[in-house]
C-alpha positions in Angstrom: -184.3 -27.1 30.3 -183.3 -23.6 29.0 -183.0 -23.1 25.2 -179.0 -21.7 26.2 -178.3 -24.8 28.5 -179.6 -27.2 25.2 -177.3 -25.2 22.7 -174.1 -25.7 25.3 -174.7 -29.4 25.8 -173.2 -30.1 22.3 -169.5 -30.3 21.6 -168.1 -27.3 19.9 -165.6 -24.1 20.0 -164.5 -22.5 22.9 -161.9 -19.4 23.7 -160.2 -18.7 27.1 -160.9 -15.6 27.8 -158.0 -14.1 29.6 -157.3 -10.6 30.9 -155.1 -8.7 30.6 -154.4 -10.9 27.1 -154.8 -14.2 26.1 -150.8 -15.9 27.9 -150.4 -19.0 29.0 -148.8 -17.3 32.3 -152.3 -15.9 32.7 -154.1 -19.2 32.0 -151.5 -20.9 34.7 -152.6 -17.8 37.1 -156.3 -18.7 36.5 -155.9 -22.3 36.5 -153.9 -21.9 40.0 -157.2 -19.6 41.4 -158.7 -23.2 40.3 -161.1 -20.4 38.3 -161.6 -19.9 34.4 -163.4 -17.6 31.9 -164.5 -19.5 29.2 -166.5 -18.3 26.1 -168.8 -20.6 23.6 -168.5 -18.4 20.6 -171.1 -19.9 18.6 -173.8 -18.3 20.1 -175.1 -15.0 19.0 -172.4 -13.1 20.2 -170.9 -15.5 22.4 -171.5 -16.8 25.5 -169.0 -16.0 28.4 -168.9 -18.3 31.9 -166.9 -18.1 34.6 -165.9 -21.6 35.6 -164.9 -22.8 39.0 -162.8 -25.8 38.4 -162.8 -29.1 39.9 -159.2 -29.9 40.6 -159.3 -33.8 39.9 -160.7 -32.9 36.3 -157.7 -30.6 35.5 -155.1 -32.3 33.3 -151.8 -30.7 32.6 -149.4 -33.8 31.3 -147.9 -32.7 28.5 -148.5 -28.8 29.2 -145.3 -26.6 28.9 -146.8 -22.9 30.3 -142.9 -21.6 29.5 -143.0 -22.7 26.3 -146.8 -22.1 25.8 -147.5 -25.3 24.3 -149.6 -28.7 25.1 -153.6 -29.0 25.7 -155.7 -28.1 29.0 -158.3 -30.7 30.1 -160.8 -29.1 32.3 -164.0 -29.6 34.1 -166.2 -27.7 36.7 -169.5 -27.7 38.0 -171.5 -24.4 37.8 -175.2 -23.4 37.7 -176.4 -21.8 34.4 -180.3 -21.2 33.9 -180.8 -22.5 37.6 -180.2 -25.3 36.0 -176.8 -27.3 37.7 -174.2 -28.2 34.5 -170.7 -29.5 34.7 -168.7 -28.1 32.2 -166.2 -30.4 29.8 -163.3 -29.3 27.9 -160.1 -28.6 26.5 -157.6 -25.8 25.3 -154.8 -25.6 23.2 -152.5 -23.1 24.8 -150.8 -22.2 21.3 -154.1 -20.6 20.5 -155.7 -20.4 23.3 -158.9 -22.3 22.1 -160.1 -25.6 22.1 -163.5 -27.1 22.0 -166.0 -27.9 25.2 -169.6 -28.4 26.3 -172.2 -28.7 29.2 -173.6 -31.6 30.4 -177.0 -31.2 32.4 -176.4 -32.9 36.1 -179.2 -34.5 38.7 -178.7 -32.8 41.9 -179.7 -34.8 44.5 -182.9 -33.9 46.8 -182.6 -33.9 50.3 -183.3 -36.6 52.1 -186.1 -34.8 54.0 -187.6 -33.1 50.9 -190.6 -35.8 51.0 -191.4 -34.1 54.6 -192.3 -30.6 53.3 -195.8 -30.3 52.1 -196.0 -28.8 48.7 -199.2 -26.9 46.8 -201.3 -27.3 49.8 -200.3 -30.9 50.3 -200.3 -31.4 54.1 -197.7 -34.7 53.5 -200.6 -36.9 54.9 
């Protein structure tokens, strides 16, 4: 496992980065693309992902985008490293931060994967 991927598995801070600014109207706008920009800023000099989200891991209850206030739950599964992650978090929408990790994921091989000879193995 990558030395990045190992330092993003642990629970800690996390921005949204939003363009043009950090709104909650722009957050809405991404989270209705069902795509985020996250960053982990405690890596040397931060570490930016784009997120594709997995709408049943989105919680809004309790969110209020007019009012810009309540907390985000997200999740999405990405590859980062070659290595497949899902990502877990939150935001605050006051501040537009929250806290959020990766969690390493087992992708499963295909079914037929036994019936390609590897390394000069001729599968007999």
């Amino acid at each position: 496992m990558s030395e990045l991927v190992k330092r993003l598995a642990r629970d800690q801070p996390i921005v949204a980065r939003l363009r043009p600014k950090a709104a909650p109207e722009h957050l809405k706008a991404m989270l209705d693309r069902r795509h985020v920009h996250i960053e982990f800023t405690e890596t040397l000099g931060g570490t930016e992902l784009g997120i594709p989200l997995d709408l049943e891991g989105i919680d809004l209850s309790g969110v209020n985008f007019d009012e810009g206030t309540g907390r985000v739950q997200l999740t999405g599964d990405l590859v980062l490293d070659y290595i497949p992650v899902r990502f877990h978090g939150h935001l605050e929408l006051e501040s537009m931060s929250g806290r959020g990790r990766l969690e390493p994921r087992e992708e499963s091989k295909p079914e037929n994967d036994a019936k390609h000879p590897r390394n000069g193995d001729t599968g007999e």
